[in-house]
C-alpha positions in Angstrom: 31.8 17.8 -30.5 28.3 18.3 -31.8 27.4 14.1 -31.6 28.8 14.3 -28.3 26.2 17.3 -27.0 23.1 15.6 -28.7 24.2 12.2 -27.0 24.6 14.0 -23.4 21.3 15.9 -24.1 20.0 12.3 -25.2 21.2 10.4 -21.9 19.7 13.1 -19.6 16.4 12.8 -21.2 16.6 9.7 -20.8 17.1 9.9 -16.9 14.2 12.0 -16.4 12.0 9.5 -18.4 13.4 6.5 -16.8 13.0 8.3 -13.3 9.4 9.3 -13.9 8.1 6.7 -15.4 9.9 4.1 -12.6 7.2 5.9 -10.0 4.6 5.5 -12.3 5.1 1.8 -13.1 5.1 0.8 -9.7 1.9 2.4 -8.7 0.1 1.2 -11.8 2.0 -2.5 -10.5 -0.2 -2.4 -7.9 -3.6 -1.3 -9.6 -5.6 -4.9 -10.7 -7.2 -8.0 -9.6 -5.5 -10.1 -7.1 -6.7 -13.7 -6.7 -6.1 -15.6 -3.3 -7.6 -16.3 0.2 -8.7 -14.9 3.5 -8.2 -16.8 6.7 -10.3 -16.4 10.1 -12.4 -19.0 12.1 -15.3 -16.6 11.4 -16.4 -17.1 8.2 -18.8 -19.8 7.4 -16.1 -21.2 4.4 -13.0 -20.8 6.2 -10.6 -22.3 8.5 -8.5 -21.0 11.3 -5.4 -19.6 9.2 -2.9 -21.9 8.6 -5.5 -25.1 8.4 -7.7 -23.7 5.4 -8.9 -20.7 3.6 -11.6 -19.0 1.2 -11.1 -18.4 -1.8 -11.1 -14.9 -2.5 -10.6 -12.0 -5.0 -9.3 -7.8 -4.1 -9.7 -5.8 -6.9 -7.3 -2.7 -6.8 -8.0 0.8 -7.9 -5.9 4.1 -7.7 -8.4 7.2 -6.0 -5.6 9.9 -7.2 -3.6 11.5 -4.4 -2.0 8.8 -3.1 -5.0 6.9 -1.9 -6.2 3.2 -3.4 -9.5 2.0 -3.3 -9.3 -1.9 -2.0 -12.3 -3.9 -2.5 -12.4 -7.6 -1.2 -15.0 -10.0 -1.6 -15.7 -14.0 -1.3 -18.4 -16.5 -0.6 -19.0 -15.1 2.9 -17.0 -11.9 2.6 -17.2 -8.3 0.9 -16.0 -4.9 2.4 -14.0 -1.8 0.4 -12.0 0.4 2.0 -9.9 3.2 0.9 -5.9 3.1 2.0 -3.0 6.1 1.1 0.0 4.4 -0.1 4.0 4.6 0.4 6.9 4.0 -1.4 9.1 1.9 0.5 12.1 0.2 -1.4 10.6 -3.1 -3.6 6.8 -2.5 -1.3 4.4 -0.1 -1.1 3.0 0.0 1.9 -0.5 0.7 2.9 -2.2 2.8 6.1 -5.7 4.1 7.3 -6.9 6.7 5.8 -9.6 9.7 7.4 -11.7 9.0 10.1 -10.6 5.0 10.5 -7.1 6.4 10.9 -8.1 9.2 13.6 -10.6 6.0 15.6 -7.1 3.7 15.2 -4.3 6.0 16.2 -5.9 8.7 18.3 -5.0 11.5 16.4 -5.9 12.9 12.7 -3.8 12.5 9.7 -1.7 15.3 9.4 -0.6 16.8 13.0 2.9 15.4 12.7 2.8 14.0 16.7 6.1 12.9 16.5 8.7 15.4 14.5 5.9 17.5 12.1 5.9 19.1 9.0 5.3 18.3 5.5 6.7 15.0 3.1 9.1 18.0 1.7 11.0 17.4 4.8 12.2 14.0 3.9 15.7 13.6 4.0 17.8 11.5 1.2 18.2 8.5 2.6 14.0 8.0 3.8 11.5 6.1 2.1 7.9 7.9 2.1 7.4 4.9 4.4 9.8 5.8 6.7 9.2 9.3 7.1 5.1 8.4 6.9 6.1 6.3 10.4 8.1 8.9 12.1 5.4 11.8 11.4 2.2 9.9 12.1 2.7 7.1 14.2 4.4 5.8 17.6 6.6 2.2 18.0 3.3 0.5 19.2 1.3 1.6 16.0 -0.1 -1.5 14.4 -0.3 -1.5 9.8 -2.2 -4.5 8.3 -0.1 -4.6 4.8 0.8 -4.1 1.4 2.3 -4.8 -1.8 5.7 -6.8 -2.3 6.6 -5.2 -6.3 8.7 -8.0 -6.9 6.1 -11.0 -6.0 3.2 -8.6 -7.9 1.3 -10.2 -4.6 -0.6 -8.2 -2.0 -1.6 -8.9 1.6 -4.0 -6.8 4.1 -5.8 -7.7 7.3 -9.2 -6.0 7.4 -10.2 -5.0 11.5 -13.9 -6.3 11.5 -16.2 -6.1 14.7 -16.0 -10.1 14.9 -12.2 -10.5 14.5 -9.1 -10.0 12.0 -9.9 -11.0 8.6 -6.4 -11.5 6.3 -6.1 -11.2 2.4 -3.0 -12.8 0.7 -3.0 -13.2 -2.6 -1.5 -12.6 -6.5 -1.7 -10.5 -9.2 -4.0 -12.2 -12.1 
């Protein structure tokens, strides 16, 4: 009787670690250098995507609060931008943050256009993805990438004033 209490208090300690250390794994999965290539007739190195690319590097830092800082530089390329993050199944899945999300979507961050209230309002079955994309956005809203857990790779398209610059690349 007394083995069989310690090993029930044993396996639901075990849950809780396993559960809060599974969150914390994948967002420090995403946290690092990834190596790869941008693609856009633009830049002096590159080709038009699909026919050539520059080599390139994003290192990949957590801000706290469920923003990432995402800094990308190459020969002929170097910008940093700060994303929020969302679980979504095996991805994590990047948006605008501030005032480049208000200038892209029309609205702030926050005002719930489409059903309101808070991420305690998820229900079972969303992702903080999906309920991220019924709060803050409409059908038509655009999102320029993200992280594929299994893959350890991560791809974003940075909006510049001369055109769409893409990032795809792998975890080093």
């Amino acid at each position: 009787m007394k083995y069989s209490r310690l090993l029930l208090i044993a396996v639901i300690a075990f849950s809780f670690y396993a559960c809060d250390k599974n969150d914390e794994l994948e967002i420090d999965d995403i946290t690092g250098t990834y190596i790869g290539s941008l693609t856009n007739s633009n830049l002096k190195s590159a080709l038009d995507e699909g026919q050539g690319s520059d080599d390139a590097t994003t290192d990949v830092k957590l801000m706290g609060d469920g923003q990432i800082q995402v800094h990308c530089y190459s020969t002929d390329f170097d910008t940093t931008i700060v994303l929020d993050y969302y679980h979504n199944n095996d991805s994590i899945m990047v948006c605008l943050t501030g005032d480049d999300f208000t200038n892209m979507y029309g609205h702030m961050k926050g005002e719930g256009h489409m059903s309101g209230g808070m991420m305690g309002d998820m229900h079972d079955d969303e992702t903080e993805w999906m309920y991220h994309m019924d709060d803050e956005h409409q059908d038509s809203d655009e999102h320029y990438g993200g992280f594929h857990l299994d893959s350890q790779s991560f791809e974003y398209t940075f909006l510049m004033p001369d055109g769409k610059i893409k990032f795809k690349g792998q975890k080093d």
